[in-house]
C-alpha positions in Angstrom: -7.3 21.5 20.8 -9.7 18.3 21.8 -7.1 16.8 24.1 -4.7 17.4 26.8 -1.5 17.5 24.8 2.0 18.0 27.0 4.2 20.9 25.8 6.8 19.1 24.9 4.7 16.9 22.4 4.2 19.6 20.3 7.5 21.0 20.6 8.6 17.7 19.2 6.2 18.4 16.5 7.8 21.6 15.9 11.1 20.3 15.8 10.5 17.3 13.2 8.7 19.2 11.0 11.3 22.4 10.9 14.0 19.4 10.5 11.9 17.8 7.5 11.7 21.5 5.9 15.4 22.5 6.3 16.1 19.0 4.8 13.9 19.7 1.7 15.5 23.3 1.6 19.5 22.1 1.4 18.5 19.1 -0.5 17.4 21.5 -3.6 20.0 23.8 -3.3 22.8 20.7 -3.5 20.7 19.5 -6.3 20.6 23.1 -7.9 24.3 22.8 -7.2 24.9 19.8 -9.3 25.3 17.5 -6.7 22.4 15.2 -6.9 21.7 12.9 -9.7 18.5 12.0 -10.3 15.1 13.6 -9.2 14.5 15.4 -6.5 10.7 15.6 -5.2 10.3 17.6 -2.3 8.4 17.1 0.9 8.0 20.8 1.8 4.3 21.4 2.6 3.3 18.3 3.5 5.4 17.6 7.2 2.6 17.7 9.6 1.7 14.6 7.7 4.7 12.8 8.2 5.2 13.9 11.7 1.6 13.6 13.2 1.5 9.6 11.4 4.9 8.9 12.9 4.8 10.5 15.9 1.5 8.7 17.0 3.4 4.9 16.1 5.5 2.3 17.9 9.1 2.3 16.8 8.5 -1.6 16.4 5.7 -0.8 13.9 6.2 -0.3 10.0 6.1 2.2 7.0 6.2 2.2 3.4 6.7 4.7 1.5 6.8 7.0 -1.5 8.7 8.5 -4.4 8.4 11.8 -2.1 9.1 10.3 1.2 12.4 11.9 2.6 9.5 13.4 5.2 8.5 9.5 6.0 11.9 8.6 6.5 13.2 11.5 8.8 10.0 11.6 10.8 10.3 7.9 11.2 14.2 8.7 12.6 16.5 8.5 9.9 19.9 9.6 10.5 20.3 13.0 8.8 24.0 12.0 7.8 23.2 9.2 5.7 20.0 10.7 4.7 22.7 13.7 2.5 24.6 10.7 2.2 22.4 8.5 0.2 21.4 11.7 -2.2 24.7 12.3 -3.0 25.4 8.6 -3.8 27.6 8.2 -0.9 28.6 4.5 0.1 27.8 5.3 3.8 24.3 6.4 2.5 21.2 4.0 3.5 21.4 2.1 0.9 25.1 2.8 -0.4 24.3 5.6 -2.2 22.7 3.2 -5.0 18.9 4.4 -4.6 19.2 8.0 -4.1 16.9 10.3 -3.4 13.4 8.1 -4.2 14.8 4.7 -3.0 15.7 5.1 0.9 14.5 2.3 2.9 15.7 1.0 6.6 14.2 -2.5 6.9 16.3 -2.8 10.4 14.3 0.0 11.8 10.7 -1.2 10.0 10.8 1.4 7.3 10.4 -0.5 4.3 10.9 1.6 1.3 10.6 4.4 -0.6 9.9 3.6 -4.1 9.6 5.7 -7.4 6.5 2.9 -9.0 3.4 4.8 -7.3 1.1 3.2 -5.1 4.2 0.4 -4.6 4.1 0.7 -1.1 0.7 -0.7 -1.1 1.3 -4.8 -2.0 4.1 -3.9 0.2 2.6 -3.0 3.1 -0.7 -4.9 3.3 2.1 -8.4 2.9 3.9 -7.0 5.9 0.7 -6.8 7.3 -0.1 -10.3 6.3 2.6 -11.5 8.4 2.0 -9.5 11.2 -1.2 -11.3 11.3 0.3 -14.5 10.8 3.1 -13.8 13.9 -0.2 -13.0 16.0 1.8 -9.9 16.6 0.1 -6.3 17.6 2.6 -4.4 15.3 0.7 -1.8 12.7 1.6 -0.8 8.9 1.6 2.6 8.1 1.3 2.8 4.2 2.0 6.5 3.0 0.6 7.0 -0.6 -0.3 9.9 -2.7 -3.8 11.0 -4.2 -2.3 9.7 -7.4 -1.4 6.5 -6.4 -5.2 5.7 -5.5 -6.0 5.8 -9.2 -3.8 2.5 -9.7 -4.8 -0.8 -9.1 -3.2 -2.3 -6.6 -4.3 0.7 -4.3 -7.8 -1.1 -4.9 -6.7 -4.8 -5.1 -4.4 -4.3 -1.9 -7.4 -2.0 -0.1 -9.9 -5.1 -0.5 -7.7 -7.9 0.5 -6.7 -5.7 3.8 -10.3 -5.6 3.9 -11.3 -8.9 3.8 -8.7 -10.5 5.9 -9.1 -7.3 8.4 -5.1 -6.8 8.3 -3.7 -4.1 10.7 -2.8 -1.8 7.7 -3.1 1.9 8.1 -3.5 3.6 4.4 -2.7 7.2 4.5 -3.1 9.2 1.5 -1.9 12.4 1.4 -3.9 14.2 -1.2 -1.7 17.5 -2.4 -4.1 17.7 -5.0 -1.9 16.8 -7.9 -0.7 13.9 -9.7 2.7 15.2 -11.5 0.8 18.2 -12.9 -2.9 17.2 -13.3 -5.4 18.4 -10.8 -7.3 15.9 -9.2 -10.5 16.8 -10.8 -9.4 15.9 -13.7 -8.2 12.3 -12.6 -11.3 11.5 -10.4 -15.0 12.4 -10.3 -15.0 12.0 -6.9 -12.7 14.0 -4.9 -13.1 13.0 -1.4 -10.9 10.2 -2.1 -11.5 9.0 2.0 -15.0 7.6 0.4 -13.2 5.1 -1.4 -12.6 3.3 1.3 -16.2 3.2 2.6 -16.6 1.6 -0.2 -14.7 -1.4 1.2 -15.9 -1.3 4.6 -12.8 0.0 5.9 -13.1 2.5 8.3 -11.8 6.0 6.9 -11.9 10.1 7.0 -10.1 13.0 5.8 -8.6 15.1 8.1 -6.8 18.2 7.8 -3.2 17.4 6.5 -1.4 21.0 7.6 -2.8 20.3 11.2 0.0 17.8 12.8 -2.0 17.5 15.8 -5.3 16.9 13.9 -3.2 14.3 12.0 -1.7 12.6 15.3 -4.9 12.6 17.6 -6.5 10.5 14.3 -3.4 8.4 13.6 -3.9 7.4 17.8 -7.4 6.4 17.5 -6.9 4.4 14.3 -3.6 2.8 14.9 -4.8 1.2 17.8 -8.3 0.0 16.0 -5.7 -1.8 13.7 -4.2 -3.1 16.6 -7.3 -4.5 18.0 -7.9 -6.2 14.7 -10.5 -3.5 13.9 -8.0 -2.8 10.5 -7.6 -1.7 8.1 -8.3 2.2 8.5 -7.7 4.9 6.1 -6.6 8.5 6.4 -7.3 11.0 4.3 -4.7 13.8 4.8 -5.4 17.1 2.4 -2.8 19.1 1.7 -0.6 20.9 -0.6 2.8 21.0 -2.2 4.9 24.4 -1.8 6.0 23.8 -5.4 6.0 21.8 -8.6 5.9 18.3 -8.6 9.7 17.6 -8.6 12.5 20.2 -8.6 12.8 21.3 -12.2 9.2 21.8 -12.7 8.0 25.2 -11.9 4.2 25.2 -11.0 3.2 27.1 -13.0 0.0 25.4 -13.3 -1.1 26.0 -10.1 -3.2 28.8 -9.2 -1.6 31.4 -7.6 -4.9 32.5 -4.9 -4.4 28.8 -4.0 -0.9 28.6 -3.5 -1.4 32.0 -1.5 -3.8 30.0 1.2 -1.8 27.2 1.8 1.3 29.5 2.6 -0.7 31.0 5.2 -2.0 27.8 6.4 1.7 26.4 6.5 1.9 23.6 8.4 4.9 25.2 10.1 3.0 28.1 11.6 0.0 26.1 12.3 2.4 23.7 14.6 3.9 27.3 16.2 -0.3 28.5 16.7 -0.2 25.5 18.7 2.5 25.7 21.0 1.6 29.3 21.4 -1.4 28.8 22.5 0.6 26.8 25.2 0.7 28.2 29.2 4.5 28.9 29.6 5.6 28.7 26.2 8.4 31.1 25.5 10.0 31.9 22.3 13.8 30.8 23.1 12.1 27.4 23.0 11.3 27.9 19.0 14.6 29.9 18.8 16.6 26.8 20.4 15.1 24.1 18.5 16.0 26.0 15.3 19.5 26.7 16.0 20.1 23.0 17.3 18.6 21.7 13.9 20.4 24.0 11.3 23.7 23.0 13.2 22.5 19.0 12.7 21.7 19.9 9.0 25.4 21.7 9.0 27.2 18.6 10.3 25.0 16.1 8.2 25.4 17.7 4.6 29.5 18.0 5.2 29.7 14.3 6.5 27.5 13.7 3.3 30.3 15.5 0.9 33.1 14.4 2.9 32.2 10.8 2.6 33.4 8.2 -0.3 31.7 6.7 -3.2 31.3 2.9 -3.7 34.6 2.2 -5.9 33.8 0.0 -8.9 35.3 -3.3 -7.3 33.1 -2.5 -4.1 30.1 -1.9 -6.7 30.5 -5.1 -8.9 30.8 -7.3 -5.0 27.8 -5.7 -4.1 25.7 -7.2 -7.2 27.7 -10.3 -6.7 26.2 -10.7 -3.4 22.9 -10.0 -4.4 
């Protein structure tokens, strides 16, 4: 560790991320289950991302993000009940139960969307970024997008204005390595996808996604260059995904030596390394953090289940009044 980190820092760390996995874990058995509709793309593998990006914002700042962005939302402080509530199409879900599982946004709280269209965050961000600039405010968008979504256009076109107008935008791509099921050297002949935004003159690095404190510590220093109207900046966060790209699909295409090294650099038990490595730490404190959250996840799936569905009059008001 390169900085003086408190204990209970990390032990936040630990306890978003394990909170981010269960989620992912319950989510896919209620959707084994046949209680989901929809698609389901997990977030499992990936937390420290999530975590060390949030963790290292203001609460008055902003996110956008993706079609696999329950990780975004919970890290960003979701409520777990209407978190189960919006994938099981419950009326007392985020957004009623009507966007599921790839559409969960908070605009009250500055999270702005998930969205199944990839790379949609982007527009979406760098104009909430646009006004932030307008307001003369010192707020910062965070704009989560995958290593597929920087093959599509308005990655670039939304990169360059951000660019240009020096917008406090932070881009974070979190490269698993796949888009859907092809490998990323087969979608780019350049791989260190951070160098695409050298090419813009916007300040940017890879980093080491499974490494939440890695992640933070860089989220810190470039946050606050956005802030200082040093933006945009742009994180490269490698990674990789514990399965296949949504629930049905099995992964079979990925290698299996790969897959083997990525389980034992889980982000999980690099987050625990830290906090081991901690003077004092005991292990009750792990212990304790993982009973409280398995009880929240308890509560939160049967307030999910218990809870009603929009009745059709309720549904056809709503598009009324929209």
């Amino acid at each position: 560790m390169k900085k003086n980190h408190s204990r209970e820092l990390f032990l936040s760390f630990y306890q978003m991320m394990f909170k981010i996995r269960r989620f992912e874990e319950e989510g896919v058995k209620l959707y084994r289950q046949g209680y989901i509709r929809g698609y389901f793309h997990p977030y499992w593998g990936q937390e420290a991302i999530a975590v060390g990006v949030c963790s290292a914002l203001r609460k008055d700042d902003y996110i956008t993000s993706t079609h696999r962005g329950h990780g975004h939302c919970i890290a960003w402080g979701a409520d777990l009940d209407r978190m189960f509530a919006e994938l099981l199409g419950k009326k007392t879900g985020y957004c009623k139960g009507l966007g599921g599982s790839m559409h969960i946004a908070d605009v009250t709280r500055g999270n702005l969307g998930a969205n199944g269209v990839v790379a949609s965050g982007v527009p979406i961000g760098v104009g909430a970024a646009l006004g932030i600039r307008n307001r003369d405010e010192d707020k910062v968008v965070a704009v989560f997008l995958s290593d597929g979504g920087t093959n599509i256009g308005s990655f670039s076109e939304g990169l360059n204005l951000a660019a240009t107008w020096q917008l406090p935008v932070l881009f974070i791509i979190e490269n698993n390595q796949y888009a859907a099921s092809t490998p990323i050297e087969q979608s780019t002949a350049e791989t260190e996808l951070y160098k695409r935004g050298i090419g813009y003159g916007v300040k940017s690095i890879r980093v080491n996604g499974n490494d939440v404190v890695e992640v933070y510590d860089k989220t810190m220093e470039f946050s606050e260059a956005c802030r200082n109207r040093n933006g945009p900046c742009l994180i490269e966060a490698l990674t990789y995904r514990k399965s296949g790209h949504h629930v049905n699909d099995p992964g079979e295409y990925m290698p299996r030596e790969k897959m083997e090294y990525y389980k034992k650099n889980d982000p999980l038990a690099i987050a625990r390394q830290h906090l081991e490595s901690m003077e004092g730490f005991e292990e009750r404190e792990i212990h304790h953090i993982e009973k409280e959250v398995n009880h929240e996840i308890t509560e939160a799936i049967e307030f999910g289940q218990e809870s009603p569905e929009m009745s059709r009059q309720e549904f056809l008001d709503f598009i009324e009044d929209y």
